[in-house]
C-alpha positions as CSV (number, residue, x, y, z in Angstrom):
1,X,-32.8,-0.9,93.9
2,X,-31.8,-2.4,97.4
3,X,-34.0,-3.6,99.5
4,X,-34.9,-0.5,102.5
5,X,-35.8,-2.5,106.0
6,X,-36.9,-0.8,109.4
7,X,-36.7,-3.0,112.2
8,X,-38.4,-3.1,115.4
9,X,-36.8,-5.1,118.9
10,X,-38.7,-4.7,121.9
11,X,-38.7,-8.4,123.3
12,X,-37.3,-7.6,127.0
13,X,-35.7,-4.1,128.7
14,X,-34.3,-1.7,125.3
15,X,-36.8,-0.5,123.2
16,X,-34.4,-0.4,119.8
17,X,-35.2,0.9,115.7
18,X,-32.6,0.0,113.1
19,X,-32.7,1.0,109.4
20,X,-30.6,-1.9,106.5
21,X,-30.7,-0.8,102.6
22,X,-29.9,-4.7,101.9
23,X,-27.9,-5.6,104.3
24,X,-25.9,-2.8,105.0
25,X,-26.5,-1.0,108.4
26,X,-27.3,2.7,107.5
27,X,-28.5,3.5,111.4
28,X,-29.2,1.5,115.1
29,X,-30.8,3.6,118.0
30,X,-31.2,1.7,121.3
31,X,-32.9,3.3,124.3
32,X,-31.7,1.2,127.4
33,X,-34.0,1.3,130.9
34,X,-32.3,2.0,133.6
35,X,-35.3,1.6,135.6
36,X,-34.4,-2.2,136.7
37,X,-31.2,-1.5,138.3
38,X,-32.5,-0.9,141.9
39,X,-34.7,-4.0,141.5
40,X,-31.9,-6.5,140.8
41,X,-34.1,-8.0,137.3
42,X,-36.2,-6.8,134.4
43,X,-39.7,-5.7,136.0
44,X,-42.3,-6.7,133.1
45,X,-44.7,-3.8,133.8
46,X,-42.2,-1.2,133.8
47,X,-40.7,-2.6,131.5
48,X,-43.7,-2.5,128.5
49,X,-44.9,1.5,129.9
50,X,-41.3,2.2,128.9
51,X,-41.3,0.8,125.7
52,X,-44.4,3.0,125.2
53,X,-42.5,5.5,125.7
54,X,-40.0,5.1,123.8
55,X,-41.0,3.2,121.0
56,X,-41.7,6.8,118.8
57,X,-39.0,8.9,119.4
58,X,-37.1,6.0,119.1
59,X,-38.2,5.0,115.1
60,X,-38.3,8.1,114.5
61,X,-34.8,8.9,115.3
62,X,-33.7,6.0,113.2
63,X,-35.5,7.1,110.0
64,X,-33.7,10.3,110.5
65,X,-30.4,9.4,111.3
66,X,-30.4,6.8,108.3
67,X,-32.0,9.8,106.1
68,X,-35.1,7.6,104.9
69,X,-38.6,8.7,105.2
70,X,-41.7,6.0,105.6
71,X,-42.5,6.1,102.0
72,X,-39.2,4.5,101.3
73,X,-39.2,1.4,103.3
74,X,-40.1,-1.4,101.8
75,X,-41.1,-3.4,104.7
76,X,-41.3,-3.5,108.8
77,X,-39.3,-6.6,110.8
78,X,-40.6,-6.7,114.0
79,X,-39.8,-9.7,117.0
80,X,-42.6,-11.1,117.7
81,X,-40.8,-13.5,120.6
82,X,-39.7,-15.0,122.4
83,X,-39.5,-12.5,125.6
84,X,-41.8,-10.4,127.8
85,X,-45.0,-10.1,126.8
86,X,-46.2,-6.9,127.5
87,X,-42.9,-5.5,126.4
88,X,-43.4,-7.6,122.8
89,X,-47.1,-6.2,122.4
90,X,-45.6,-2.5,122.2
91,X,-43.1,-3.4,119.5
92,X,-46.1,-5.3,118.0
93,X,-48.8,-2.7,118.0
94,X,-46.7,-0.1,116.4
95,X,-45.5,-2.3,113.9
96,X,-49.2,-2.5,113.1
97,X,-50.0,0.9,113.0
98,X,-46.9,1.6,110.8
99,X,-47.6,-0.9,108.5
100,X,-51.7,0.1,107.9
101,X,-51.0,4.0,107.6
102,X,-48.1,3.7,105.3
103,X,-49.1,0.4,103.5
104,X,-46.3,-1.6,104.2
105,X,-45.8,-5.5,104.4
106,X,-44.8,-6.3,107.9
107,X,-42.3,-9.4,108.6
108,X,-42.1,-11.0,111.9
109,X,-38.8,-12.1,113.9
110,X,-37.7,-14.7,115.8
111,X,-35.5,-12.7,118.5
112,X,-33.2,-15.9,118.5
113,X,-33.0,-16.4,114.7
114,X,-31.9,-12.6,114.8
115,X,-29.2,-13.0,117.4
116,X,-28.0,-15.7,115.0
117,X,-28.4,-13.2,111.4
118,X,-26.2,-11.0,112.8
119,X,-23.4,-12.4,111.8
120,X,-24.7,-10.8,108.4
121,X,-25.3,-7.4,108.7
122,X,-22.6,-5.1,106.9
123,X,-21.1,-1.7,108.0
124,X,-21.5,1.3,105.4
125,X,-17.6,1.5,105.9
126,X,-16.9,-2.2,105.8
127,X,-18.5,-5.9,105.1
128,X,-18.1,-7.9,107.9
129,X,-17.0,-11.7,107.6
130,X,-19.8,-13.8,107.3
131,X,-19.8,-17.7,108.3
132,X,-20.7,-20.2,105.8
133,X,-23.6,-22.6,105.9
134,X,-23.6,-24.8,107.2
135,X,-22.2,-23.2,110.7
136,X,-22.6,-23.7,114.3
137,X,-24.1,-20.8,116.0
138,X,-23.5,-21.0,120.3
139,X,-26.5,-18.6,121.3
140,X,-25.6,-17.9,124.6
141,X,-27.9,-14.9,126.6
142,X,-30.1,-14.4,130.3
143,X,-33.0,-16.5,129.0
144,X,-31.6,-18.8,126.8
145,X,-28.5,-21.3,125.9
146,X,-28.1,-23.4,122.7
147,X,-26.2,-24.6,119.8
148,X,-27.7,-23.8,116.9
149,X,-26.8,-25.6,113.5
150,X,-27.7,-22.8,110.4
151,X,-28.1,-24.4,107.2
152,X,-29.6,-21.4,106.0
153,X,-31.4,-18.4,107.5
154,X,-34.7,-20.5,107.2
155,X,-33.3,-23.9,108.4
156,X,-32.1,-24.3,112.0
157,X,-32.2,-26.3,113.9
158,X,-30.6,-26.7,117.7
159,X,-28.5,-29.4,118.6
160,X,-28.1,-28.9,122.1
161,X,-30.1,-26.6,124.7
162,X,-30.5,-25.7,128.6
163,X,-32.1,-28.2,130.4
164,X,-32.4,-25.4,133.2
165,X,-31.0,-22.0,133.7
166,X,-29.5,-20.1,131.2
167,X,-25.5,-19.4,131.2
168,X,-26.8,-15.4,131.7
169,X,-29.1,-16.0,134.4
170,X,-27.2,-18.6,136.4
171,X,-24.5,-15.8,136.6
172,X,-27.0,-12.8,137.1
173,X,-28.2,-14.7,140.0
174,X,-24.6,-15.4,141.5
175,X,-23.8,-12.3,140.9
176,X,-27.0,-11.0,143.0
177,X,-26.0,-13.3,145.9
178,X,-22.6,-11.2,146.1
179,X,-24.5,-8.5,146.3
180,X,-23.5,-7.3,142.6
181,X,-25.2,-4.8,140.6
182,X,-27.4,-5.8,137.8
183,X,-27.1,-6.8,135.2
184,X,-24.3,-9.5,137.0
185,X,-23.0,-10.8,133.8
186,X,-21.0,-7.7,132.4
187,X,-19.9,-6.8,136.3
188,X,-18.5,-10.1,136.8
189,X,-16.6,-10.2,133.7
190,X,-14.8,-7.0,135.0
191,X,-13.8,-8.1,138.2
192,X,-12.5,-11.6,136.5
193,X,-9.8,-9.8,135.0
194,X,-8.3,-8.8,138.5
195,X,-8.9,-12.6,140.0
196,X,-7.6,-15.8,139.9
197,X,-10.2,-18.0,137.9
198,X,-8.0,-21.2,139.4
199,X,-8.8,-19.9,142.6
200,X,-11.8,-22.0,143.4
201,X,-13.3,-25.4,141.7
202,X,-17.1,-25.3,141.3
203,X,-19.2,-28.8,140.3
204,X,-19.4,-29.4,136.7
205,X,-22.9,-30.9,135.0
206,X,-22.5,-34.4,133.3
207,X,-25.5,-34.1,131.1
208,X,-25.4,-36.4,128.3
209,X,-25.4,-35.2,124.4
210,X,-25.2,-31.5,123.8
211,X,-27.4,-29.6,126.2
212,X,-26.5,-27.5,129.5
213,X,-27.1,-27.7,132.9
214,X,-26.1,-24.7,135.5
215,X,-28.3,-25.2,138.3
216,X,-25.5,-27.3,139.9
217,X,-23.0,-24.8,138.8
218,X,-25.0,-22.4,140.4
219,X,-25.8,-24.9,143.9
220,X,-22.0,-25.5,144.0
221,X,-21.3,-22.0,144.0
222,X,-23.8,-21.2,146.8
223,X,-22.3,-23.9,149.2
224,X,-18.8,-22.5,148.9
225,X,-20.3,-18.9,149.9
226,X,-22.0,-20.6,152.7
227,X,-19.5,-22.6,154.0
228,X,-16.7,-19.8,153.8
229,X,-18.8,-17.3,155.0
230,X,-19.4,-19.2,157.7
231,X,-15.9,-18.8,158.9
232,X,-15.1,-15.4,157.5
233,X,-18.1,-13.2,157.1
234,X,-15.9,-10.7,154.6
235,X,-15.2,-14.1,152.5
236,X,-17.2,-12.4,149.4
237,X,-15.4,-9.0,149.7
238,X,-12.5,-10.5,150.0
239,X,-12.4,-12.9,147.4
240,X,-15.0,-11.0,144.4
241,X,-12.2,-11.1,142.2
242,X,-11.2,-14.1,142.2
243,X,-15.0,-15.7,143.0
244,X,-16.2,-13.9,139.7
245,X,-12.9,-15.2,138.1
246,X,-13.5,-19.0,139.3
247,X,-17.1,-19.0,138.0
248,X,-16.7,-17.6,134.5
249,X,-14.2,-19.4,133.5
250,X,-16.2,-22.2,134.7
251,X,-19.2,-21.6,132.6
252,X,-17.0,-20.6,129.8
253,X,-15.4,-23.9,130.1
254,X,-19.1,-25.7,130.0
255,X,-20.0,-23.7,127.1
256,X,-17.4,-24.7,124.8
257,X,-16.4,-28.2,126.0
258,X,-19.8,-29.0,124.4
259,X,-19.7,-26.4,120.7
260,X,-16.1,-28.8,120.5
261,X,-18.4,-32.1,120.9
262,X,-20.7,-30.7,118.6
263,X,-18.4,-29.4,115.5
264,X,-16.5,-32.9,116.1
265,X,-19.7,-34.9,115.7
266,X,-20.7,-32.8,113.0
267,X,-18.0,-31.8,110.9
268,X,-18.6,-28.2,110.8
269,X,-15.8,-26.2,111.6
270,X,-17.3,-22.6,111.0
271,X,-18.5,-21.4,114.4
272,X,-20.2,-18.3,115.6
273,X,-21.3,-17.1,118.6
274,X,-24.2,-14.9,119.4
275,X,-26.6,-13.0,122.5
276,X,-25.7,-10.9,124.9
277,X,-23.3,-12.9,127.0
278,X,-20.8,-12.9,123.6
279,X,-19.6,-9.7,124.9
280,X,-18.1,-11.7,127.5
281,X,-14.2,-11.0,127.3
282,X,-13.8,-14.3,128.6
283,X,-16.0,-16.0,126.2
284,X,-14.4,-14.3,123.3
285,X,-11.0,-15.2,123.8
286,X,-11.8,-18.6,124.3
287,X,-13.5,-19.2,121.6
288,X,-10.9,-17.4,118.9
289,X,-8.3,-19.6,121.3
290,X,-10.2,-22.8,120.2
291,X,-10.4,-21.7,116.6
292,X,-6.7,-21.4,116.2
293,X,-5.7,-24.7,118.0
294,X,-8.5,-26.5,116.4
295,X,-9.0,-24.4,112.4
296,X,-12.3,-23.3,113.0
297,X,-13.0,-20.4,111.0
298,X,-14.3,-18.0,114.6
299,X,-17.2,-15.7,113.6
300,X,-17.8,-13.1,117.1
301,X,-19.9,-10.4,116.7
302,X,-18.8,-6.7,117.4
303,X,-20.6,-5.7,121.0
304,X,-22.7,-3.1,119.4
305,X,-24.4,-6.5,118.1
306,X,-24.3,-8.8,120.9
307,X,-27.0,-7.3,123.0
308,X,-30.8,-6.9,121.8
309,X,-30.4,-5.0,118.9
310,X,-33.4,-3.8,115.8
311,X,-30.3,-4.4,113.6
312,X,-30.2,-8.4,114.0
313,X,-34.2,-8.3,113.6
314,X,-33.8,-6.0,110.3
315,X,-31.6,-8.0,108.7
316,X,-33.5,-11.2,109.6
317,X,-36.6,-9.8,107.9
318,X,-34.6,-8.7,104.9
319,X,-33.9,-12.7,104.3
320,X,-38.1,-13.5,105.0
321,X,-39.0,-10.8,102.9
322,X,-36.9,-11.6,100.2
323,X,-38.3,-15.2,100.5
324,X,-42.0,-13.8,100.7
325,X,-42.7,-14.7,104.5
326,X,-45.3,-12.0,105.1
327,X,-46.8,-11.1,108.5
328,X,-50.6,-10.4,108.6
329,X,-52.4,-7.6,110.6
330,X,-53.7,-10.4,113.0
331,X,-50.3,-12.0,114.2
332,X,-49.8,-11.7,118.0
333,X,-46.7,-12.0,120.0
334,X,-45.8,-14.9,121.8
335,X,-43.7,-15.3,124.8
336,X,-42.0,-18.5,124.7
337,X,-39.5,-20.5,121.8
338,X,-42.1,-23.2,121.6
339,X,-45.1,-21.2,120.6
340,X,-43.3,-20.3,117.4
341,X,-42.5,-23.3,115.7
């Protein structure tokens, strides 16, 4: 008898309950919160009272739509970080209370380590192509941008990391200077594909060995604004396309100049990439560019599992369980990467 896994994401904005039998996805419910739109950015506080909101009628639905009652599951994933406190404590709690009134083992997540397991979750229609270990994983989102090397899905170990902001944030935060909705990321990628991404030249970091820097990316691209705006006040309206076009392409370019370093160094030619800015058109097509000019075997996941997701977390606690890596009833959430290793 397969494995039945409920999983549990809460770690920033969408409260979200997934269902695996094994590894096959049998149901994925997300509840996205609108909320931080006319803020610009993810309020924590509202943030966690709408995961309490949702965080029932949310499992709930899941169980239902994936036709599996409590008594069936065979154990609770749950992240228990990194990401917003507060919003992690929901996910958390109710993974607690779950797991004492049905008697259920609870395993915890490592939101990153389930970004990067996604590349293993099957369809009930189809099995998806899974990378080989050892593979490269670029884990690219708002809070966090790495290369990961996967020798299994309990060895990892990153290679190369942001030294500052985030590829996600440093183009939220452009995007807010245009006066862009949020989130910037998937409006800029839409406007790129009417611009001229040789349009404008923005500063490149020279950071040595594999990790990221895009606060200069980020200063560069402020000084231009400033300095055109200076003589045209309708510079940004007149140029979005092509401003959004120039800086994606530009981050896009930093991104994989250094996965190419890193699977020439290491030998490893099966690449993935993972997190919510792999939805990025851009991105995408880069990346299955460099694996046909270079014979990388490309692994990019389908969008439904590129943002936050209880999917990537069930299927990461269906490897932990397997191995016996039980939770106890006294495990907390933690904010930050560090506090988990």
């Amino acid at each position: 008898m397969e494995i039945t896994i409920l999983g549990i994401e809460s770690s920033c904005d969408d409260t979200s309950a997934a269902v695996l039998r094994g590894t096959t996805l049998l149901s994925s419910v997300i509840a996205s919160q609108e909320v931080h739109r006319k803020y610009g950015g993810v309020i924590p506080e509202l943030a966690s009272r709408a995961h309490q909101q949702n965080i029932v009628p949310v499992v709930d639905t899941a169980l239902k739509e994936a036709g599996v009652t409590v008594d069936k599951i065979d154990a609770i994933a749950f992240t228990r970080g990194p990401g917003l406190l507060g919003s992690l404590l929901v996910g958390t709690s109710f993974a607690k209370g779950l797991s004492i009134a049905g008697n259920i083992p609870m395993v915890e997540v490592n939101h990153l380590h389930g970004h990067i397991l996604s590349h293993f979750v099957d369809l009930p229609d189809r099995q998806l192509p899974h990378p080989d270990y050892p593979f490269l994983c670029l884990l690219v989102s708002g809070g966090h941008t790495q290369i990961v090397r996967v020798d299994s899905p309990f060895e990892m170990k990153i290679v190369g990391t942001t030294i500052d902001d985030a590829a996600g944030e440093a183009l939220d935060k452009c995007a807010k200077v245009m006066g862009l909705p949020y989130p910037g990321g998937p409006v800029i990628d839409r406007l790129a594909k009417e611009g001229d991404p040789d349009a404008f030249h923005f500063a490149k970091p020279h950071v040595s060995g594999f990790d990221y820097s895009f606060s200069g990316l980020k200063t560069s691209f402020l000084y231009t604004l400033r300095d055109m705006m200076a003589e045209n006040p309708d510079f940004i309206e007149l140029n979005k396309c092509s401003l959004c076009a120039s800086l994606l392409h530009t981050v896009v370019d930093i991104l994989v100049d250094k996965l190419i370093r890193a699977s020439k160094e290491s030998g490893i030619t099966d690449i993935a990439i993972g997190g919510g800015v792999s939805a990025n058109s851009v991105l995408r097509n880069r990346i299955a560019d460099e694996g046909r000019r270079r014979g990388w075997r490309t692994f990019i996941p389908e969008l439904k599992f590129t943002t936050d997701n209880a999917a990537m977390i069930a299927v990461a606690g269906y490897y932990k369980y397997k191995h016996g890596e039980l939770s106890s009833l006294d495990v907390a959430p933690v904010a930050r990467y560090e506090e988990m290793l």
